[in-house]
C-alpha positions in Angstrom: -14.5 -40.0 -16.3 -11.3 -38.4 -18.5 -13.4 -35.3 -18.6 -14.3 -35.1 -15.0 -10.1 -35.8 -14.2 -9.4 -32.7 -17.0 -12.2 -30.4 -15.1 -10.4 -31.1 -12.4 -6.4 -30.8 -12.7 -7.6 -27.2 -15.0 -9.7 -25.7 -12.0 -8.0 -26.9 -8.9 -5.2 -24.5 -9.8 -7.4 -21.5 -10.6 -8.9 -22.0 -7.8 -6.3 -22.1 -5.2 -4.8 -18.7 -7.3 -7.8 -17.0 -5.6 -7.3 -17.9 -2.1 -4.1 -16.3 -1.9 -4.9 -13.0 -3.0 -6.8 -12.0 0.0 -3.9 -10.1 2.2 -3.2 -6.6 1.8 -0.5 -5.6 -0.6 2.9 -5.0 0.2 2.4 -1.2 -1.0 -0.4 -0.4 0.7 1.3 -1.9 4.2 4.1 0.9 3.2 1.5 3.2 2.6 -0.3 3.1 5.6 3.3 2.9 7.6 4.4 6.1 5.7 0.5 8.0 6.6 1.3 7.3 10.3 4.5 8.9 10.9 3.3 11.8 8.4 0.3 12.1 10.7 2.2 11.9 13.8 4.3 14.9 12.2 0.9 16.9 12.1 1.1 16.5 8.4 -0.7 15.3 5.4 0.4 13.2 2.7 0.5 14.9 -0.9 1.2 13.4 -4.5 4.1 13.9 -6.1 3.0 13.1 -9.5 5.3 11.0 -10.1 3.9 6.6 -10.1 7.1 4.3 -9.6 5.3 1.7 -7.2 6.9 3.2 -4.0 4.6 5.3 -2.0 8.2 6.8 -0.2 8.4 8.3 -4.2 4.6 8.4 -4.6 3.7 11.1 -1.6 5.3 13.9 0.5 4.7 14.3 3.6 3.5 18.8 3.7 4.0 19.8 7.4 0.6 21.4 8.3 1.5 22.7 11.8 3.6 23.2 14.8 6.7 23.4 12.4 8.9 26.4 13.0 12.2 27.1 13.4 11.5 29.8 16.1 12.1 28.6 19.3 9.6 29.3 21.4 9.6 31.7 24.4 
């Protein structure tokens, strides 16, 4: 019965650990924020190189079209 009590108070934790990690991250909400507005910019998102945990640091948003400074006629 002790053992069963143990088994019990060890894995109920573990357990309840796992249910919680089934959202999506706080980066890759960020991520997927900062890929809209670069994609509503008619750009793509490039890497910088650099890895601090920020995507804003992470990728660049590299204007692929309809940028110009040349207004148009």
């Amino acid at each position: 019965m002790r053992i069963l009590i143990l088994s019990a108070a060890i894995s109920l934790p573990l357990l309840a650990a796992c249910g919680t990690t089934g959202g999506v991250s706080q980066y890759q909400r960020d991520l997927d924020a900062l890929e809209k507005t670069c994609t509503q910019r008619q750009g793509i998102l490039t890497p910088t190189g650099l890895q601090t945990g920020r995507p804003e640091t992470e990728y660049a948003c590299t204007i692929t079209g309809g940028a110009s400074r040349i207004p148009p006629r």
